[in-house]
C-alpha positions as CSV (number, residue, x, y, z in Angstrom):
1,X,27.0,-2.2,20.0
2,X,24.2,-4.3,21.5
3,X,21.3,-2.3,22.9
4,X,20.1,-3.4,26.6
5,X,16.7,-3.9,26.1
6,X,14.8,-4.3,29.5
7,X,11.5,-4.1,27.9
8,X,10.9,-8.4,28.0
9,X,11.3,-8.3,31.5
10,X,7.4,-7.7,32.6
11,X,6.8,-10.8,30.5
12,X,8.8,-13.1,32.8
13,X,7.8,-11.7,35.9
14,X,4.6,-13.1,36.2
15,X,6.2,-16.1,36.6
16,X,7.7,-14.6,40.5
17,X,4.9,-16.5,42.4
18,X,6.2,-19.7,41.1
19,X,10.2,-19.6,40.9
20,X,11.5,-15.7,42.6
21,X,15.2,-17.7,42.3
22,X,14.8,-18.1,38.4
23,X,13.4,-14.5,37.7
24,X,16.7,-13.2,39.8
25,X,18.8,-15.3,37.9
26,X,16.6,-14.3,34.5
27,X,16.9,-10.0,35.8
28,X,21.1,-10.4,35.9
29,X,21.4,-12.8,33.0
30,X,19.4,-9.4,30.8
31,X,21.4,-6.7,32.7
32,X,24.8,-9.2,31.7
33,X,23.2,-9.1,27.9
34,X,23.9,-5.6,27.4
35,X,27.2,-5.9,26.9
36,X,28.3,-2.5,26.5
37,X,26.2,0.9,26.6
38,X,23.2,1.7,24.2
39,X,23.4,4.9,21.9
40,X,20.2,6.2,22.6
41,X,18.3,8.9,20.7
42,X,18.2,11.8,21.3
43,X,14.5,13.4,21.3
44,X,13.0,10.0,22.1
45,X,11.1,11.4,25.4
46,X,10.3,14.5,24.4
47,X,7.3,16.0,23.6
48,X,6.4,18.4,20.3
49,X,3.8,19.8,18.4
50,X,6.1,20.0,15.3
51,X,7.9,17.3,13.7
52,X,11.3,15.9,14.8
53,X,14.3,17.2,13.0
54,X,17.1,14.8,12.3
55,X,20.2,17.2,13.0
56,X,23.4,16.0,12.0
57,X,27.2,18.2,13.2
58,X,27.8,19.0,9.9
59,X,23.8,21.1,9.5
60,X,24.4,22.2,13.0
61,X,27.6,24.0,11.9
62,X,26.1,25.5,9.3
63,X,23.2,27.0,10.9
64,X,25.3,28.2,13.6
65,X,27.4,30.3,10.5
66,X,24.1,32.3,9.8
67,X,22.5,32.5,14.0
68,X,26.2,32.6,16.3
69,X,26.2,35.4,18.5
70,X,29.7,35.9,17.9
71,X,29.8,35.4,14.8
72,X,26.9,37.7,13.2
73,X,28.3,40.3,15.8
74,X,31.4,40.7,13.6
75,X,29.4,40.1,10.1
76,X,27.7,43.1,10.9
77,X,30.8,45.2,11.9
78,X,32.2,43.9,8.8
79,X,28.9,45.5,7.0
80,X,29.8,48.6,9.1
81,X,33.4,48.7,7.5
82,X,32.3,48.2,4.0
83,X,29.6,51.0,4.2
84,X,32.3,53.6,4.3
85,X,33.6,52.9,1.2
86,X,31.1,54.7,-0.5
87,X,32.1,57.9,1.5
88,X,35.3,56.8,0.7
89,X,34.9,56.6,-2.8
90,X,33.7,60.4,-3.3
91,X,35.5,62.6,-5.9
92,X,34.9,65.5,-3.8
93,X,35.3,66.3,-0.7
94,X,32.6,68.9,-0.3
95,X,29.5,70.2,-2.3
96,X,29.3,73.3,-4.0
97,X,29.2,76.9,-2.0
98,X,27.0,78.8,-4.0
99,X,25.9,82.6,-3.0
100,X,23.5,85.0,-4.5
101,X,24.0,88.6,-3.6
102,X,21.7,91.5,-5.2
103,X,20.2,95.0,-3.8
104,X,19.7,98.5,-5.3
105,X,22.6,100.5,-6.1
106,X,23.3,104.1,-6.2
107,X,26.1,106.2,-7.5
108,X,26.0,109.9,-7.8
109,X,27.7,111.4,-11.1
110,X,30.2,114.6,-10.9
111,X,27.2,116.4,-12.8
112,X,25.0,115.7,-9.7
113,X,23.0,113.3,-11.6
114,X,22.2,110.2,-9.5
115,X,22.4,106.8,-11.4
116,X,20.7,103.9,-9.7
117,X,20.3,100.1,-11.3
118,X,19.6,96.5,-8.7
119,X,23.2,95.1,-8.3
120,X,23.3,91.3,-8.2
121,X,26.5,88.7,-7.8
122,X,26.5,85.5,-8.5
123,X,29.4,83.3,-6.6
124,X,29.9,79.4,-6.6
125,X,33.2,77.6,-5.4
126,X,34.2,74.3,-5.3
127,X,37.0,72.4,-3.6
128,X,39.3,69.8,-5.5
129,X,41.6,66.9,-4.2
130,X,45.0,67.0,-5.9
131,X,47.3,64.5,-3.6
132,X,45.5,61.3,-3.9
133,X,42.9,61.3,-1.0
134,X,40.3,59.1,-2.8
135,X,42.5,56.7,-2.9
136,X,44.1,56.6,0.1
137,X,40.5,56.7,1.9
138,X,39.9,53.9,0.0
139,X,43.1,51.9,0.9
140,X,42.0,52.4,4.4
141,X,38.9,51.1,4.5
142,X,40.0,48.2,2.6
143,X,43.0,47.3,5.2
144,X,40.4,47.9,7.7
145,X,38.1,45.0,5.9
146,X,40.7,42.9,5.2
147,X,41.3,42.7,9.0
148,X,37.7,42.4,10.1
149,X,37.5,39.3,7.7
150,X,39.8,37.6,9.9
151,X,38.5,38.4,12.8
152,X,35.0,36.8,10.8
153,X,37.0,33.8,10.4
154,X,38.2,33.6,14.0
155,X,34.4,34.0,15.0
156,X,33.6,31.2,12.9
157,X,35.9,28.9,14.7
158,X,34.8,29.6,17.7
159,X,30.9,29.6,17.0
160,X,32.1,26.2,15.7
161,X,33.7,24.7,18.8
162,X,30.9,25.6,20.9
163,X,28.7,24.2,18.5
164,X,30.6,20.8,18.6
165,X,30.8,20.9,22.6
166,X,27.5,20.9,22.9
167,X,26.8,18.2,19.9
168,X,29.0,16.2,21.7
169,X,27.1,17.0,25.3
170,X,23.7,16.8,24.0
171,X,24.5,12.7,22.4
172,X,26.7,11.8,25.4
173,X,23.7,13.1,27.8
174,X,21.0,11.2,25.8
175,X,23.5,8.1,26.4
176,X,23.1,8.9,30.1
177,X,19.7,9.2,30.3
178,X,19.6,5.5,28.5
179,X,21.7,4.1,31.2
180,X,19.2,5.5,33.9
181,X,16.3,4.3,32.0
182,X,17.8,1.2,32.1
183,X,18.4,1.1,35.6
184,X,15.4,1.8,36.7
185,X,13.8,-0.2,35.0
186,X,15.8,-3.1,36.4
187,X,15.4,-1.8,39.7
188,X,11.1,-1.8,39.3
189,X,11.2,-5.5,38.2
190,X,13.6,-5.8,41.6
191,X,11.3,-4.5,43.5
192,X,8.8,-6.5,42.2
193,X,10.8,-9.4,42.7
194,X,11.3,-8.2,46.4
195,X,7.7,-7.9,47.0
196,X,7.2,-11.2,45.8
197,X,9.0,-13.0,47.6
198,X,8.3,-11.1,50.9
199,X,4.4,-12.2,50.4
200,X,6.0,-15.7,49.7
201,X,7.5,-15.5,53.2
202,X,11.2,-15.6,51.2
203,X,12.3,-12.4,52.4
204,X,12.0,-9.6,54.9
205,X,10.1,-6.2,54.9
206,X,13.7,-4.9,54.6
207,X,14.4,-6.3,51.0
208,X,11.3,-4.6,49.7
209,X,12.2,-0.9,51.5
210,X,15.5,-1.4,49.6
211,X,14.8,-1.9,46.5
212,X,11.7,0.9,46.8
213,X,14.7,3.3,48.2
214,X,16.7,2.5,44.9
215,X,13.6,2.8,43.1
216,X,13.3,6.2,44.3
217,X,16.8,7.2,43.9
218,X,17.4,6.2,40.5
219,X,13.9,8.3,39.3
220,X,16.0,11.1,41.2
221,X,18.9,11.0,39.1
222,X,17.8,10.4,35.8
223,X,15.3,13.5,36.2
224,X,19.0,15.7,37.0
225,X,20.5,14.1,33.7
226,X,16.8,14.9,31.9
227,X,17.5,18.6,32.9
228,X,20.9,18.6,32.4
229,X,20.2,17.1,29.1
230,X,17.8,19.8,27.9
231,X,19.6,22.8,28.9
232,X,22.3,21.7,26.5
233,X,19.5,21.0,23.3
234,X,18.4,24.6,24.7
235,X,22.1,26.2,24.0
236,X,22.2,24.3,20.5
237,X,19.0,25.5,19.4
238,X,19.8,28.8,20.8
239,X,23.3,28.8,18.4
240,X,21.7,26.7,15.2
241,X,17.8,29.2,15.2
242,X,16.0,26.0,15.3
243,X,12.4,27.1,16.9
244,X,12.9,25.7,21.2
245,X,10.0,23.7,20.7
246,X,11.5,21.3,17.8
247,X,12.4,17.9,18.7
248,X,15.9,17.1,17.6
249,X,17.2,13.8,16.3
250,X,21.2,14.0,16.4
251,X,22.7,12.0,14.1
252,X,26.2,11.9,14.0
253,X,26.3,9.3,16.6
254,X,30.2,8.5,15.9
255,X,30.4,11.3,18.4
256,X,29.6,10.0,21.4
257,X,32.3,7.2,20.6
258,X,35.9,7.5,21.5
259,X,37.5,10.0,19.1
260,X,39.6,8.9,15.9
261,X,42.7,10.7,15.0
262,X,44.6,11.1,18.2
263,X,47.8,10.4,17.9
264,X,50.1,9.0,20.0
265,X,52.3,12.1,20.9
266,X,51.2,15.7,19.9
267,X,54.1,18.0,19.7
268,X,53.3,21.3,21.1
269,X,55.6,23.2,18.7
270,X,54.5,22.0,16.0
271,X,50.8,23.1,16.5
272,X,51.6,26.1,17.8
273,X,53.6,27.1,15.0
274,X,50.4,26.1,13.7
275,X,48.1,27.7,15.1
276,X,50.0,30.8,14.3
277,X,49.8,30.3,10.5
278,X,45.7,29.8,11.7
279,X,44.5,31.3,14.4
280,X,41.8,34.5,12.6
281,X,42.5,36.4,15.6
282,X,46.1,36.7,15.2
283,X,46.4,37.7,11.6
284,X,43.5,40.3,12.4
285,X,46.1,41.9,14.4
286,X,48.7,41.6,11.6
287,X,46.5,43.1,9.2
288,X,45.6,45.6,11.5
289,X,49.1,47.3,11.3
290,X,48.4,47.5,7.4
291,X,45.1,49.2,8.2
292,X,46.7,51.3,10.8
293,X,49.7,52.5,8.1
294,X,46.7,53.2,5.4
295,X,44.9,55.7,8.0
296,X,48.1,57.4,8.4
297,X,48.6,57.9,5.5
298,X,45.2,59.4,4.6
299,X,45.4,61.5,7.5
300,X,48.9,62.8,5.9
301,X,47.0,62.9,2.6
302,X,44.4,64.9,4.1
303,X,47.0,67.5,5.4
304,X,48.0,68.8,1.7
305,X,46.0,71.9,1.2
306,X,43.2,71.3,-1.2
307,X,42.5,73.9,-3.9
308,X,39.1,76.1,-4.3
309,X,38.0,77.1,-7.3
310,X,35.2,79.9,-7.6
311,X,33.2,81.3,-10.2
312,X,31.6,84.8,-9.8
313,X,29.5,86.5,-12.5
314,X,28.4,90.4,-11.5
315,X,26.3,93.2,-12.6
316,X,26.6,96.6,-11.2
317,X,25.3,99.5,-12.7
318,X,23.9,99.2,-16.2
319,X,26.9,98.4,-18.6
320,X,28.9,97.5,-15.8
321,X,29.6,93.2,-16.1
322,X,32.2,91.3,-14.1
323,X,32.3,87.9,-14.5
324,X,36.2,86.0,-13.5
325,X,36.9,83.6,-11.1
326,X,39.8,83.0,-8.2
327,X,41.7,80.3,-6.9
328,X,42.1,79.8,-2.6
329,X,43.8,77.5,-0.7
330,X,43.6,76.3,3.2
331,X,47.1,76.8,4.4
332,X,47.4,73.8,7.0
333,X,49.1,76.1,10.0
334,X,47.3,75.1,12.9
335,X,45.1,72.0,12.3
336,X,47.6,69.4,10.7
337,X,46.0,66.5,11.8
338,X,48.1,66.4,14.8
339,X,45.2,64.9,16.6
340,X,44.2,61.9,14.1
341,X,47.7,60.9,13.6
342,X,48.9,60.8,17.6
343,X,45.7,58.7,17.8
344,X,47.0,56.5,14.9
345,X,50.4,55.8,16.6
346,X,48.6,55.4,20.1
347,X,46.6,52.6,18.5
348,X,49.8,51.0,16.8
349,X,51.4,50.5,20.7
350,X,48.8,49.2,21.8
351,X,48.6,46.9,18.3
352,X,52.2,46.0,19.0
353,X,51.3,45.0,23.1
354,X,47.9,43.1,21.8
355,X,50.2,40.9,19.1
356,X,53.1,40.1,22.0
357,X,49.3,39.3,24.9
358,X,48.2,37.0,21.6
359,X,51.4,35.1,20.7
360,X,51.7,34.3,24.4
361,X,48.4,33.3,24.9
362,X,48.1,30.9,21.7
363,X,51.3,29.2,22.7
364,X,49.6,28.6,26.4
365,X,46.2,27.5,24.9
366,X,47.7,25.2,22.9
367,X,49.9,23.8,25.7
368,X,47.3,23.6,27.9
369,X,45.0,21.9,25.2
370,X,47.3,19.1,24.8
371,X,48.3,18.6,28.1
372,X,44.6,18.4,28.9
373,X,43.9,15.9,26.2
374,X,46.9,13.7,26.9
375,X,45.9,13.1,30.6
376,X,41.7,12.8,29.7
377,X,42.9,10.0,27.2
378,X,44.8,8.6,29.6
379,X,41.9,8.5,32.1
380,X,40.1,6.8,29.6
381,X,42.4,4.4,28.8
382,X,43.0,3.3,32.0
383,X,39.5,3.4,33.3
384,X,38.1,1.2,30.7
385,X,41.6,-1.4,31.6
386,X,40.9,-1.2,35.5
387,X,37.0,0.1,36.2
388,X,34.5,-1.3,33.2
389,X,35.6,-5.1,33.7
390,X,35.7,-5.6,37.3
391,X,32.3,-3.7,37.2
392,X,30.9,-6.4,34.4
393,X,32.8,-9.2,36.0
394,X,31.2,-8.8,39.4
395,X,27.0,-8.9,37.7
396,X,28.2,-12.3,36.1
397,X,29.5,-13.3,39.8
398,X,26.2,-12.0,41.4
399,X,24.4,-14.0,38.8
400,X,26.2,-17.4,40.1
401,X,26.1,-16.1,43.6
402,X,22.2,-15.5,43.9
403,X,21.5,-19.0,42.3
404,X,23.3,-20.4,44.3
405,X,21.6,-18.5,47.3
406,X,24.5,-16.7,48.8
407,X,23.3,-13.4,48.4
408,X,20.3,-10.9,49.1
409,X,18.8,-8.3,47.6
410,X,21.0,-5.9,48.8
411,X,23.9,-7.2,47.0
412,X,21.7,-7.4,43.6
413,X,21.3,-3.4,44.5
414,X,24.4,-2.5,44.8
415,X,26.3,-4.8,42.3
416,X,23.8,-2.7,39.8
417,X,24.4,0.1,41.4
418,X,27.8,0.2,40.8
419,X,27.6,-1.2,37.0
420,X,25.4,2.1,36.5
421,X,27.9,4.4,37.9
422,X,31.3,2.9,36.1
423,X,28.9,3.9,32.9
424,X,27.6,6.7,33.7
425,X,31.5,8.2,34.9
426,X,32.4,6.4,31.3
427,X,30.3,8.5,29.7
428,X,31.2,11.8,31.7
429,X,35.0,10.8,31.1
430,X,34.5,10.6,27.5
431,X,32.7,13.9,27.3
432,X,35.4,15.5,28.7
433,X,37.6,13.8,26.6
434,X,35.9,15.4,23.8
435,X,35.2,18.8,25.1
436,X,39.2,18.3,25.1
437,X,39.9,17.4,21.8
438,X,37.2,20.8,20.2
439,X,39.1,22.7,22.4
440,X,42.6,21.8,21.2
441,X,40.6,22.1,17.8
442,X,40.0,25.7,18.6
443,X,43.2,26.6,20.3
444,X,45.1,25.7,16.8
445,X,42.5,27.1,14.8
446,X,42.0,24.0,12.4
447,X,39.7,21.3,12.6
448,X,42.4,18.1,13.9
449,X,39.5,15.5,14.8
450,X,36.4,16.3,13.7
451,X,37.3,17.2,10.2
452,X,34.6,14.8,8.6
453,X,31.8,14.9,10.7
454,X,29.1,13.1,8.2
455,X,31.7,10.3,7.9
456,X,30.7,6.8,8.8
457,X,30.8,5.6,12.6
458,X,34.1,3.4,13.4
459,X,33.2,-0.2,14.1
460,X,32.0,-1.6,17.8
461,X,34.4,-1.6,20.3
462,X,35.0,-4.7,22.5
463,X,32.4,-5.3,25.1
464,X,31.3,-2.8,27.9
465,X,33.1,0.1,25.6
466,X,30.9,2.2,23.4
């Protein structure tokens, strides 16, 4: 791509007092020069104490895998779910009871004697598992972590896409702040050009209101795009922890081209089928029917009754030593669980209606995804056969028209005018195109076009295409 460069213009405007026909024809023959739109920088107007940081997608995703919202929410429920295995993991399910018992004693003898000694008990009990509980504890919250990773993964993914959208938002906005920049600038040495011929006696007072109007207009929009453009480098420093007063330098500029990899017809059952095998959120709920069976059986686990064992050691009057032990059980009669385990199949219904919602809804996302992308690359296709060269065709027919002095100013204004806004709605479309494409990306579940984001840019498109 050749860059428009409007920055030699001042030079040949101090030659307006002397030719204002040549330095028209000079201001259309630079704006024809472009050629096609300029990839600008991103960061190049901004202001920072710290130093600018060159950001390509591929950093920008992995920031976002330590500082997404989304994603460190269900890190730390993962956390969460691993911290009960070490409850989990206990041999027993309850400390030692240990009493103490000891007072004076007093027994009268059938002689009338009285013999009295301090009586003291000593008592300790202990409960032990005997059907497995450990172990089926710990097969729950391993089913439960199993699921939560995939619900990690699903995070991931989507952390991801909304990292790419704005990648894609933040280059594509840079690209339209370039195009205003360049316009205006045009439209300054216009109204210089305006102004010099009006003190030449060339032109009216109404040439030179025109062209400050545009002047004036064009400053208008590219301060929208400017704010536009930041609140999107706010959300990606926001999702990637960079501090809000970095500059950033994106680099994968193959971006804000048109994307690679789109093929020709996208068959919706093929990527939903898919996007079944993919989609984190979807085997979560799969693996959540394992988790749900391995609380079950705990909970029936739990029911068995669980021996005590107890130790007693006594001393009653002197010579008089006990020391034995007994064995107790809890008889499960009225608490069997019943609560925990109606709970358990409650949450498997609603398992089964969550899996039928999902299925559903990936098989409509992905629909929609690809019925969205088809018709945004047919927008694009048929805007850059129909808009972009009538819109380049008519500055090269101004250019022959104002030397040979058939039209004014106004024409120059709105002949740029209109070049500006077939680039600027280029640029929107191809956003959108984009912002299509991450989204079929996230509906499947697998990276389809942006699966090398380092990778080289594809070469330069014909002329007035990025």
């Amino acid at each position: 791509m050749r860059a428009f460069r409007p920055s030699g213009i001042p030079a040949i405007s101090r030659l307006a007092p002397l030719c204002p026909s040549v330095l028209a024809l000079l201001f259309c023959a630079v704006l024809i020069g472009s050629g096609s739109f300029a990839t600008a920088q991103p960061g190049a107007t901004e202001r920072s104490d710290s130093a600018p940081l060159s950001l390509s997608l591929a950093d920008a995703l992995f920031r976002a895998r330590s500082a997404g919202p989304d994603l460190v929410r269900a890190q730390n429920e993962q956390r969460s779910i691993d911290a009960r295995r070490a409850g989990a993991a206990l041999w027993f399910p309850s400390n030692p009871y240990a009493t103490f018992l000891f007072g004076p004693r007093s027994e009268r003898q059938p002689d009338g004697s009285v013999l009295s000694a301090l009586q003291w008990q000593f008592h300790v009990e202990q409960t032990f598992e005997i059907a497995g509980q450990r172990w089926a504890r710990l097969d729950a919250v391993a089913a439960a972590s199993a699921a939560q990773r995939d619900q990690i993964e699903y995070a991931r993914r989507s952390v991801e896409a909304q990292v790419k959208g704005l990648y894609v938002q933040c280059l594509l906005s840079a690209q339209r702040v370039q195009v205003a920049l360049e316009r205006e600038a045009i439209s300054r040495q216009l109204l210089e050009s305006a102004q010099t011929r009006m003190k030449l006696g060339a032109s009216g007072e109404i040439e030179g209101n025109l062209a400050q109007i545009e002047v004036g207009r064009v400053v208008g929009e590219r301060r929208d795009i400017e704010v536009e453009r930041e609140s999107r480098l706010a959300e990606l420093r926001m999702l990637t922890a960079i501090p809000p007063t970095t500059v950033l330098l994106l680099s994968s500029h193959e971006l804000a081209r048109l994307p690679r990899g789109l093929p020709d017809s996208l068959l919706v059952a093929d990527l939903v089928e898919r996007a079944y095998a993919s989609r984190g959120d979807l085997r979560a709920i799969y693996k959540q029917k394992d988790a749900l069976s391995a609380e079950n059986r705990r909970l029936l686990r739990e029911i068995v009754p669980n021996p005590v064992l107890s130790f007693d050691w006594q001393k009653d009057l002197d010579g008089q030593v006990f020391i034995g032990g007994t064995v107790g059980l809890s008889l499960p009669v009225w608490n069997r669980n019943q609560g925990g385990l109606s709970q358990v199949r409650a949450a498997e219904q609603n398992r089964i209606a969550e899996q039928r919602l999902l299925v559903n809804r990936i098989a409509a996302e992905v629909g929609q995804a690809i019925a969205t992308l088809n018709l945004r690359r047919s927008q694009v296709d048929a805007f850059l056969r129909d808009a972009v060269p009538p819109a380049e065709r008519n500055v090269d027919l101004l250019r022959r028209g104002w030397q040979a002095g058939k039209f004014d100013l106004f024409r120059v204004i709105t002949a740029l005018r209109e070049q500006a806004e077939v680039r600027t709605r280029y640029l929107l479309m191809l956003e959108q195109l984009w912002l299509s494409a991450i989204s079929l990306e996230r509906a499947v579940g697998d990276s389809l076009f942006t699966q090398n984001p380092s990778a080289p840019a594809a070469p330069a498109p014909s002329r007035g295409v990025p």
